[in-house]
C-alpha positions in Angstrom: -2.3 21.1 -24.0 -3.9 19.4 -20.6 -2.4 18.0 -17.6 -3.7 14.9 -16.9 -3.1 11.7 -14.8 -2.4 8.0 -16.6 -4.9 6.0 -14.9 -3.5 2.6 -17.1 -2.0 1.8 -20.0 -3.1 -1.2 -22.1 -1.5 -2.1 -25.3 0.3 0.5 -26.1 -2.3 3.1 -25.2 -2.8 5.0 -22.6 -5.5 6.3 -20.6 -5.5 9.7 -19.3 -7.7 11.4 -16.9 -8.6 14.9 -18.2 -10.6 18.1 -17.1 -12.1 17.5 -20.4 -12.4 13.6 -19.4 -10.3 10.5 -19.9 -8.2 10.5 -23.4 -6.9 7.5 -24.9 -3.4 8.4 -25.6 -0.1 7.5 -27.4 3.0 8.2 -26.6 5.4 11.3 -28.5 8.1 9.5 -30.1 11.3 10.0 -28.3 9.0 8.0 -25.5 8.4 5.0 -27.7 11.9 4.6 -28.4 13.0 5.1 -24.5 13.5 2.5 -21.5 10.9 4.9 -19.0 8.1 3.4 -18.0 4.7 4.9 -17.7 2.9 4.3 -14.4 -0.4 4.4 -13.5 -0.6 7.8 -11.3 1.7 9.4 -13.3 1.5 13.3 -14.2 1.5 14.1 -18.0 1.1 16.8 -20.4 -1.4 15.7 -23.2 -2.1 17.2 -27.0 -5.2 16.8 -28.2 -5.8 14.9 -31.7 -9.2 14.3 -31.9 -12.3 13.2 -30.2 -11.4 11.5 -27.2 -7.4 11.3 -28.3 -4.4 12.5 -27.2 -0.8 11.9 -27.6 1.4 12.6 -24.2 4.0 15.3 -24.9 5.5 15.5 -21.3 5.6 13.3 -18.4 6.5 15.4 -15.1 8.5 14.5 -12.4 7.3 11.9 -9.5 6.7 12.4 -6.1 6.8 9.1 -5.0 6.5 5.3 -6.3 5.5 2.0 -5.2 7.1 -0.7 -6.9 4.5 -3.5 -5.9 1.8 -2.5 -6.7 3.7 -0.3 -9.4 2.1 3.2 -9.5 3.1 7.0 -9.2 2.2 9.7 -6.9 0.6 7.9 -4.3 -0.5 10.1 -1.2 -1.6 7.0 1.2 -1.5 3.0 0.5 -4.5 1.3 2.2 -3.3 -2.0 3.5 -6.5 -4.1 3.6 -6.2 -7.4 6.3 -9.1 -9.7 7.1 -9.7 -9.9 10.7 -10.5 -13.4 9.6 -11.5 -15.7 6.7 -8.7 -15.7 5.6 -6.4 -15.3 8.9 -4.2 -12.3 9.3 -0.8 -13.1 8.0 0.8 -10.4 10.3 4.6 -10.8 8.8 3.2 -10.2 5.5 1.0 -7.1 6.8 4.6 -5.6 9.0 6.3 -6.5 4.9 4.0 -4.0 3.7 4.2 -1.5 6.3 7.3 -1.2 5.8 7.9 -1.3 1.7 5.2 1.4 1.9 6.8 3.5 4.9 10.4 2.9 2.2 8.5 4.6 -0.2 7.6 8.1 1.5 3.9 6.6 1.4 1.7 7.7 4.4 0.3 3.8 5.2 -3.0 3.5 6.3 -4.2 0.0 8.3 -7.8 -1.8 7.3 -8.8 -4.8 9.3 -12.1 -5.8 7.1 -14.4 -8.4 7.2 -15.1 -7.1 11.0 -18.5 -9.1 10.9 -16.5 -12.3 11.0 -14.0 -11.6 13.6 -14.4 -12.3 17.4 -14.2 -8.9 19.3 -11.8 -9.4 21.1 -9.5 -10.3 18.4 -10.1 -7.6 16.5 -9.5 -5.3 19.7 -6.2 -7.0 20.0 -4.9 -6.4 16.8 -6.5 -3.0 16.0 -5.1 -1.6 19.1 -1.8 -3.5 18.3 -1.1 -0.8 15.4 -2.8 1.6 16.7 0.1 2.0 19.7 2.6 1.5 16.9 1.6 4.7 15.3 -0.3 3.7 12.4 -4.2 5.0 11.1 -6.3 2.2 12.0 -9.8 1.8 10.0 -12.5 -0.9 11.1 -14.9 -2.4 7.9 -17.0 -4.9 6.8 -17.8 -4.3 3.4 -20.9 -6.9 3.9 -22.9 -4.7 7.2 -20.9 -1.4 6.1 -19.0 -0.8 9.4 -16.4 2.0 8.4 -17.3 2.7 4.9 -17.8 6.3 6.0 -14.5 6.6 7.3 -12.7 4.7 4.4 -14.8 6.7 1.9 -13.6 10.0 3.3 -9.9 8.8 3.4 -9.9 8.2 -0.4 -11.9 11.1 -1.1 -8.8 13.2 -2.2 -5.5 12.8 -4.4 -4.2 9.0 -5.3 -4.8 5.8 -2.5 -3.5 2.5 -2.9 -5.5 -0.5 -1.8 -2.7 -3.4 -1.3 -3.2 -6.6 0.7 -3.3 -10.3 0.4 -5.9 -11.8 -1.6 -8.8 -13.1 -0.3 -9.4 -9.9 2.3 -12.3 -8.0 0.3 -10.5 -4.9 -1.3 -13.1 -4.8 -4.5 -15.5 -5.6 -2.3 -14.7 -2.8 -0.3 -14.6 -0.3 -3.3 -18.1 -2.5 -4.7 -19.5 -1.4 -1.0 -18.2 2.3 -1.4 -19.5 2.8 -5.1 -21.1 0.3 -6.5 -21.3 1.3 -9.9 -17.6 0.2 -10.5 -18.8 -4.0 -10.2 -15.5 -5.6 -9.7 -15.1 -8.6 -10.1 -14.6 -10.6 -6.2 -13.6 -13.6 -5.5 -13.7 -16.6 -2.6 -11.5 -17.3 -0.1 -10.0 -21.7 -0.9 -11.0 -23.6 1.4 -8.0 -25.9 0.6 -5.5 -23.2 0.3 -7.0 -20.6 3.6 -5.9 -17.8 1.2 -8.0 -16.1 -1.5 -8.3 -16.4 -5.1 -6.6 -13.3 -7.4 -9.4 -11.0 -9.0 -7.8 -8.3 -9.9 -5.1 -8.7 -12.6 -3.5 -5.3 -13.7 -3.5 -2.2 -11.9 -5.6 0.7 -12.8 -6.8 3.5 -11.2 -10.3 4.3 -10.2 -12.1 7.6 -11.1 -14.7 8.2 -7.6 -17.5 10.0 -7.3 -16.1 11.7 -4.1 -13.3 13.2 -6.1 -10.2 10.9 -5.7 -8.6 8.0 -7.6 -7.8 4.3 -6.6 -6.5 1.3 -7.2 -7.2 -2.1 -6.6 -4.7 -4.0 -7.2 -3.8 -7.8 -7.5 -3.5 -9.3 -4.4 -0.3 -11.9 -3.2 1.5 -13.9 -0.2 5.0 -12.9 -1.1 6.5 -9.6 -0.6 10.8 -8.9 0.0 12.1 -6.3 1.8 12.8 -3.1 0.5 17.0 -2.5 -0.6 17.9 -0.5 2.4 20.9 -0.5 4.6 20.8 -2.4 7.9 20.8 0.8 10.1 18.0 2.1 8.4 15.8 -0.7 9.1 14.9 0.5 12.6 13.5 4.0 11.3 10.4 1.8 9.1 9.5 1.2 12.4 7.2 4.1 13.6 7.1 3.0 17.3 10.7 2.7 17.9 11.7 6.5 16.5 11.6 7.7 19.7 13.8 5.8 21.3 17.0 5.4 18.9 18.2 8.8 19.9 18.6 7.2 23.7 20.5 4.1 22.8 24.1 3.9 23.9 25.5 3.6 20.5 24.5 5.7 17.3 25.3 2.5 15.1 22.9 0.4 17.6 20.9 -2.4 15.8 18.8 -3.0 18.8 19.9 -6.7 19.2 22.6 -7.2 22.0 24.0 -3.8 22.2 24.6 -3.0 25.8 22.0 0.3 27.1 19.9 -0.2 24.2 16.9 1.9 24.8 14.9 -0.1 21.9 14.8 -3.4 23.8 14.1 -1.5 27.1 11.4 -0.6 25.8 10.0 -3.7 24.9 10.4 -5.2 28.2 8.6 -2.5 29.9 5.8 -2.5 26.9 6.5 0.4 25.3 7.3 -0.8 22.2 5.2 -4.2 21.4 7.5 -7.3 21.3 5.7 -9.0 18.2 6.3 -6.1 16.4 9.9 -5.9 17.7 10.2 -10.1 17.1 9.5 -8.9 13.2 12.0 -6.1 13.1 14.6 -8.7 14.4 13.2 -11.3 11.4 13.7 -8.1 8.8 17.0 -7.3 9.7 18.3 -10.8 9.5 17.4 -10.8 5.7 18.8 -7.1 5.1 22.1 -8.6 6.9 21.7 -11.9 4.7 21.3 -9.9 2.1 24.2 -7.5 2.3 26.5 -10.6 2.6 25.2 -12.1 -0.2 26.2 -8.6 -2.3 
């Protein structure tokens, strides 16, 4: 019997990263007949039943999950922005920050395509995050700014890449190893957003030691189900400051001695990053009305 992690299923069959290398693998029979589903990243126990076989006996418990993109076990998720080409769609960026941060999913901040980005753009927003608590990595996967740092931060244990389409994730991974030749795509002129190359998830065996996956890109992401007094705490720069507001229920909106919104107006805590926590806390409000 070996432990093993799925790295994606296809068909039926499942693909199982081994010490004694990847098994293609069915599933025991109580599992065919049951609701679960089987993630990429998840941690199984396999019997071998041939060469390059296996059947999965045991799936063990997860630590965490991502729902989009759905896989299992997931140390860090890599949110990969273009500084430009296409523009950075910063609600959909503070979206992800925040499913991931749901999720009990260290998130880690890529502005790529650095080459085509004014400086002082790229200052802006990189320090932007930066002040709001978040790892912030530079890259171009075209000169190779930051592939040293990225390569390092994937080097160990299960990373996401998510983001947009369009913003050079399997370029990045083409850049860091280039035996994997991904498939890339254009950014539409007509559209300003990019074209989708990668269509299922699956995670990446590399050479430094650690798995990845590049996963299919999009424009649309909801807030995670969370209650409205919660929303506050997916925001890394305002934790120090909800312990100081007047009221313990504070939502940081009108509330008299609200230390959240003093702290925007004297810069603390940035107010486009606060004007997007208002914008999320509307919907979770909408939301709970609606149910």
């Amino acid at each position: 019997m070996f432990e093993g992690t799925i790295l994606k299923g296809f068909s039926g069959f499942y693909y199982v990263q081994t010490e004694e290398g990847i098994l293609e693998c069915s599933l025991r029979g109580r599992y065919r007949l049951s609701d679960q589903r089987f993630l990429p990243g998840d941690s199984v126990r396999v019997k071998p039943v041939g060469a390059g076989k296996g059947v999965i006996e045991e799936v063990l418990p997860r630590r965490t999950e991502l729902v989009r993109p759905p896989v299992a076990n997931v140390e860090q998720a890599i949110v990969v922005m273009a500084a430009a080409n296409p523009s950075p769609d910063m609600s959909l960026l503070d979206r992800l920050l925040i499913v991931i941060e749901a999720a009990g999913v260290v998130p880690v901040i890529c502005w790529n395509k650095a080459d085509l980005a004014r400086t002082e753009d790229l200052e802006d927003i990189a320090t932007l995050y930066k002040r709001a608590g978040y790892p912030v990595l530079v890259t171009s996967a075209k000169t190779g700014l930051g592939l040293d740092g990225l390569g390092e931060r994937m080097s160990r244990g299960i990373s996401v890449l998510a983001g947009p389409s369009g913003v050079g994730k399997s370029s990045l991974l083409n850049a860091l190893q280039p035996g994997l030749k991904l498939k890339t795509g254009q950014v539409s002129d007509k559209l300003g957003r990019g074209r989708h190359t990668t269509r299922h998830v699956e995670l990446l065996p590399l050479d430094s030691g650690g798995l990845v996956a590049d996963t299919p890109g999009f424009s649309r992401l909801e807030i995670p189900t969370v209650a409205k007094e919660e929303v506050d705490r997916l925001f890394p720069e305002m934790e120090p400051y909800l312990s100081q507001c007047r009221f313990t229920s504070c939502l940081h909106r009108q509330e008299p001695q609200c230390a959240v919104r003093e702290a925007v107006e004297r810069g603390e805590v940035e107010a486009r990053r606060y004007a997007r926590y208002l914008e999320f806390l509307e919907e979770v409000i909408a939301r709970e009305r609606r149910y």
